[in-house]
VOPALO-177077 format. One record per residue (C-alpha): residue number from 1; residue in three letters; x negated, y negated, z negated. Coordinates in Angstrom, 1 decimal. Example, Ala and Ser with C-alpha at 12.3 -4.5 7.8 and 13.67 -1.06 7.14 Angstrom:
# residues 2
R; resi; resn; east; north; up
R; 1; ALA; -12.3; 4.5; -7.8
R; 2; SER; -13.7; 1.1; -7.1
***
This chain:
# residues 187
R; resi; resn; east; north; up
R; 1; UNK; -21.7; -32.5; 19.5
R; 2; UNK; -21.0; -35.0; 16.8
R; 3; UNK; -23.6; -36.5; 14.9
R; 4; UNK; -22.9; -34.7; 11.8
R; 5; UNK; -23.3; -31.3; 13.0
R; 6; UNK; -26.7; -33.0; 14.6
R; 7; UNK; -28.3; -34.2; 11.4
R; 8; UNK; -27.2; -30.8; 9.9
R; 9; UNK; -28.6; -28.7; 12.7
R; 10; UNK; -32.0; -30.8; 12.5
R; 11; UNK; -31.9; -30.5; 8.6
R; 12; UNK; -31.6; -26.7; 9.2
R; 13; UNK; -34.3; -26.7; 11.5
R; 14; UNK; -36.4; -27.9; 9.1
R; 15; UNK; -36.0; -25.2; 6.6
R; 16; UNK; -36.2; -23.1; 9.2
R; 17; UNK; -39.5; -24.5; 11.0
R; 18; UNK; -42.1; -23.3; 8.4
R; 19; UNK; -41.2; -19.1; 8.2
R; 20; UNK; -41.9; -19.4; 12.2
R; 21; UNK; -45.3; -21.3; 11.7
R; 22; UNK; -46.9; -17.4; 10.3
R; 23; UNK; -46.2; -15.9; 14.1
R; 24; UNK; -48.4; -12.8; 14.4
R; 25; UNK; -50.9; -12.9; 17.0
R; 26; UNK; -52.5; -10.0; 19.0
R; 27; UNK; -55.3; -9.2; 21.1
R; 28; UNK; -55.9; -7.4; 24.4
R; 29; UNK; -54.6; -4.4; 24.6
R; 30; UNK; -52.8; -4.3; 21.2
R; 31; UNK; -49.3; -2.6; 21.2
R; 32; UNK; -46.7; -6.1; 19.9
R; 33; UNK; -44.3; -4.6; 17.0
R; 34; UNK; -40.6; -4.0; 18.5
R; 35; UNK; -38.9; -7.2; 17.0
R; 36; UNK; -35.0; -7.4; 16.1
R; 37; UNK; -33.0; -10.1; 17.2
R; 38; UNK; -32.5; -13.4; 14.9
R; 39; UNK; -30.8; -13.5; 11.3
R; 40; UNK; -27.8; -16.3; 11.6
R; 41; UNK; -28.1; -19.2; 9.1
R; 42; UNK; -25.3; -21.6; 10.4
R; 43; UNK; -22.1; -21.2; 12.1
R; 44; UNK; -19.5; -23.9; 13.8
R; 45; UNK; -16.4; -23.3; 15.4
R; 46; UNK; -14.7; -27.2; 16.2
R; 47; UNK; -11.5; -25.0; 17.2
R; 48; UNK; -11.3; -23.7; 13.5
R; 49; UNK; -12.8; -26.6; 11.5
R; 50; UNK; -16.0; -24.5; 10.5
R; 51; UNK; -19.5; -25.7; 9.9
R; 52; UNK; -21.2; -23.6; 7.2
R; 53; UNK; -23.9; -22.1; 5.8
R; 54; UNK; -24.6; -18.2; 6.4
R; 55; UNK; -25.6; -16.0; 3.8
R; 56; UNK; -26.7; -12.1; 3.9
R; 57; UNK; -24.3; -9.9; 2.4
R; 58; UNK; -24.0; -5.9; 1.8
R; 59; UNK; -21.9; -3.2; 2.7
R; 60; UNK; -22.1; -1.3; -0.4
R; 61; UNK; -20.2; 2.0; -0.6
R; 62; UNK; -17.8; 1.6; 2.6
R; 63; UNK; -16.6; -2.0; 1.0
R; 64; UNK; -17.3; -5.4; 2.7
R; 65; UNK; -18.8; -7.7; -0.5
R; 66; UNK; -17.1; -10.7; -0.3
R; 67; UNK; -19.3; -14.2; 0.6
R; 68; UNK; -20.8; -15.9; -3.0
R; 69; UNK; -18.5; -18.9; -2.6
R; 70; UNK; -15.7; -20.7; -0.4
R; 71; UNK; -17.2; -22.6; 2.1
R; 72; UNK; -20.0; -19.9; 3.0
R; 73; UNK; -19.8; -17.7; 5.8
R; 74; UNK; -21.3; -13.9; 5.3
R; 75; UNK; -23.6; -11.8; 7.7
R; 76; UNK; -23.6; -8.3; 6.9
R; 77; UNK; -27.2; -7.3; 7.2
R; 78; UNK; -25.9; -3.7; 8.3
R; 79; UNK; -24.5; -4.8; 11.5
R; 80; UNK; -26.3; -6.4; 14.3
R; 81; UNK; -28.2; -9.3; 15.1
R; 82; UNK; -27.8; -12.1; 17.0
R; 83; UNK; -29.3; -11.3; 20.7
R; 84; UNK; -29.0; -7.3; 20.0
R; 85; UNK; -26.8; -5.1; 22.0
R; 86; UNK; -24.7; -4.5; 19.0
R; 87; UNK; -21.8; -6.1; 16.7
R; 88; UNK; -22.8; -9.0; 14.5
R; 89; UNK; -20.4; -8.7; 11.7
R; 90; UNK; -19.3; -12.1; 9.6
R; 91; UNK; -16.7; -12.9; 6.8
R; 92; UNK; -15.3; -15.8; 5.3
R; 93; UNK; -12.8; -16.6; 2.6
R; 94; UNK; -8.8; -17.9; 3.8
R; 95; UNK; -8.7; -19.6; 0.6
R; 96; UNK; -10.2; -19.5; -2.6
R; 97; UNK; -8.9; -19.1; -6.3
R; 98; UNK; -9.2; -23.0; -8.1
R; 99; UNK; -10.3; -24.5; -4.6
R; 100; UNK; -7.7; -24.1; -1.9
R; 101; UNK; -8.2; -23.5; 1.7
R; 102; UNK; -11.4; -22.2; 2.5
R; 103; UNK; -14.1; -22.1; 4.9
R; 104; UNK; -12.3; -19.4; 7.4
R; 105; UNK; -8.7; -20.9; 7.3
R; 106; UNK; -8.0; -22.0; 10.2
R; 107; UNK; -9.8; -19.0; 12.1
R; 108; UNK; -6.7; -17.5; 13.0
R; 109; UNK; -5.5; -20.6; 15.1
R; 110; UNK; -8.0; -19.3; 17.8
R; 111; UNK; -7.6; -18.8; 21.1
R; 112; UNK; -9.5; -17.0; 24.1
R; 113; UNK; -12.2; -18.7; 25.0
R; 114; UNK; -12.9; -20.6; 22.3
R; 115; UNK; -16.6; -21.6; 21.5
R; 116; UNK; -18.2; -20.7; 18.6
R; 117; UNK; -22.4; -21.6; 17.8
R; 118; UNK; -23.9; -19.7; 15.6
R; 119; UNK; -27.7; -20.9; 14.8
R; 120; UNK; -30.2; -18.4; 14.2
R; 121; UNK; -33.0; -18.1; 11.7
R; 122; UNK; -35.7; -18.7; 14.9
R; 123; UNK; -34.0; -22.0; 15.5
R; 124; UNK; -32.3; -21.2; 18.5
R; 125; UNK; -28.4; -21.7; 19.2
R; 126; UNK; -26.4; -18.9; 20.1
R; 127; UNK; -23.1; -19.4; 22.1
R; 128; UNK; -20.2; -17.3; 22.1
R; 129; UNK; -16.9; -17.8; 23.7
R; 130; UNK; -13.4; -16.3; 22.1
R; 131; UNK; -12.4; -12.6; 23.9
R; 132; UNK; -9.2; -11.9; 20.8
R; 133; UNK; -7.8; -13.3; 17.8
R; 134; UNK; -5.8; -9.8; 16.0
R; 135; UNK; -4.1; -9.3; 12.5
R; 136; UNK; -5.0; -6.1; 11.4
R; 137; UNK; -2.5; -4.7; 8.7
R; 138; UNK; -4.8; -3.0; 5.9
R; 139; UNK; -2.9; -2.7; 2.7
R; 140; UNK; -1.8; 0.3; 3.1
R; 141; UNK; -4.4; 1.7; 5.4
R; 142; UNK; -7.4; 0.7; 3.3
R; 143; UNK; -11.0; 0.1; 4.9
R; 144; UNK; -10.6; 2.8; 8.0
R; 145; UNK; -8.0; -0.2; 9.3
R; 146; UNK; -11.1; -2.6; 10.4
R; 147; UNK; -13.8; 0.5; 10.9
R; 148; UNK; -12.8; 0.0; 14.9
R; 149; UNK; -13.8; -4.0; 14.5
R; 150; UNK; -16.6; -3.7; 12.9
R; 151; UNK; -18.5; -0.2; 14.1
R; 152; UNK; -21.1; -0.7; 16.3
R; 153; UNK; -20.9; -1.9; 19.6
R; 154; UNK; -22.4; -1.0; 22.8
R; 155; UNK; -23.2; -4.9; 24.1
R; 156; UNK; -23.7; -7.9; 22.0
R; 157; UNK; -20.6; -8.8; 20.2
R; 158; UNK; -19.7; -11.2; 17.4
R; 159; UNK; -16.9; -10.1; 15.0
R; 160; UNK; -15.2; -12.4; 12.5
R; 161; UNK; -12.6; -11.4; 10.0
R; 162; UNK; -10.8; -12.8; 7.0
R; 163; UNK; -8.0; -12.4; 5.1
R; 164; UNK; -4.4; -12.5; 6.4
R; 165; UNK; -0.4; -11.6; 6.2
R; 166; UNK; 1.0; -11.8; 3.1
R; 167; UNK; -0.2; -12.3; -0.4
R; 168; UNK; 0.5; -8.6; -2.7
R; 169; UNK; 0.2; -10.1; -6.1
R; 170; UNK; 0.5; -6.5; -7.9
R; 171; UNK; -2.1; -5.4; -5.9
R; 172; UNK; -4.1; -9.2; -6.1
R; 173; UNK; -4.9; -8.9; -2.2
R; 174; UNK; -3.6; -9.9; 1.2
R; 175; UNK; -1.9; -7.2; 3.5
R; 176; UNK; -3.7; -8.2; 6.7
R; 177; UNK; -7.2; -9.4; 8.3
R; 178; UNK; -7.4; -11.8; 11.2
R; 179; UNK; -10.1; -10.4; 13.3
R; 180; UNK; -12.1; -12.6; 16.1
R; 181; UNK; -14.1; -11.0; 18.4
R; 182; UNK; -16.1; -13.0; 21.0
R; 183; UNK; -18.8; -12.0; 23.4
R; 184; UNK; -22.3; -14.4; 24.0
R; 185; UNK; -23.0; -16.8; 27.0
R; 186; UNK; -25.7; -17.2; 29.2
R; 187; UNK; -27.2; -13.8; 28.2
***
């Protein structure tokens, strides 16, 4: 890895380090609390340019809310975490009014077995390797287009979709969404 994605991953780290210094302890006997897997915090995918910041974001009302800025990735806190026998649901933005090409941009230039890292709120690196890169046509199918990509799964899966196609001015939204899905490594 370079040494930029090094300092940031060690920089990240030490944000992270202090929430994991309050661990709960038990004693003898004591039943431990089921735990859920880890929150993501960072992703980066050298294939698609991407080293970024995650931030938690809602599905509110069957919509996807869109990540806070351009060069942040989403999480939606409704899908799955990382390490959980489920789909772990991101977003990014293609491109961003004022700003350009954004933090997802380059996503659709994917191929199979691509790597992507995704680093987790317990400090741990998760690996995941490229299964499919699809464009999803949705303008005229609304949000039961991308249900199928991002319902739950049965194993761990990663999902990553942004916007694609063509631009619909009169309707101020692109026609498609590139979809990634990858599947972990080592686990």
């Amino acid at each position: 890895m370079d040494a930029r994605w090094t300092r940031r991953r060690l920089l990240r780290a030490a944000l992270i380090a202090p929430a994991g210094l309050a661990l709960p302890t038990t004693t003898a006997g004591a039943v431990e609390p089921a735990t859920r897997g880890a929150k993501p915090v960072a992703i980066f995918i050298p294939a698609a340019k991407v080293d970024a910041p995650i931030e938690t974001v809602r599905i509110l009302e069957g919509r996807m809310i869109d990540p806070s800025g351009p060069f942040v990735v989403g999480w939606y806190r409704e899908s799955g975490r990382l390490a959980e026998p489920d789909n772990v649901v991101m977003a990014g933005h293609l491109d961003y009014w004022g700003v350009g090409r954004a933090v997802f941009y380059h996503l659709g230039a994917l191929d199979e077995g691509d790597g992507i890292t995704i680093l987790g709120d317990d400090n741990v690196e998760y690996a995941y390797d490229v299964e499919w890169v699809r464009r999803i046509r949705t303008i005229d199918r609304g949000p039961e287009a991308i249900r199928e990509v991002v319902d739950k799964t049965a194993d761990e899966r990663l999902t990553l979709i942004t916007c694609g196609g063509d631009f619909d001015r009169e309707l101020g939204e692109y026609e498609e969404r590139t979809v990634v899905r990858a599947r972990p490594l080592g686990r």
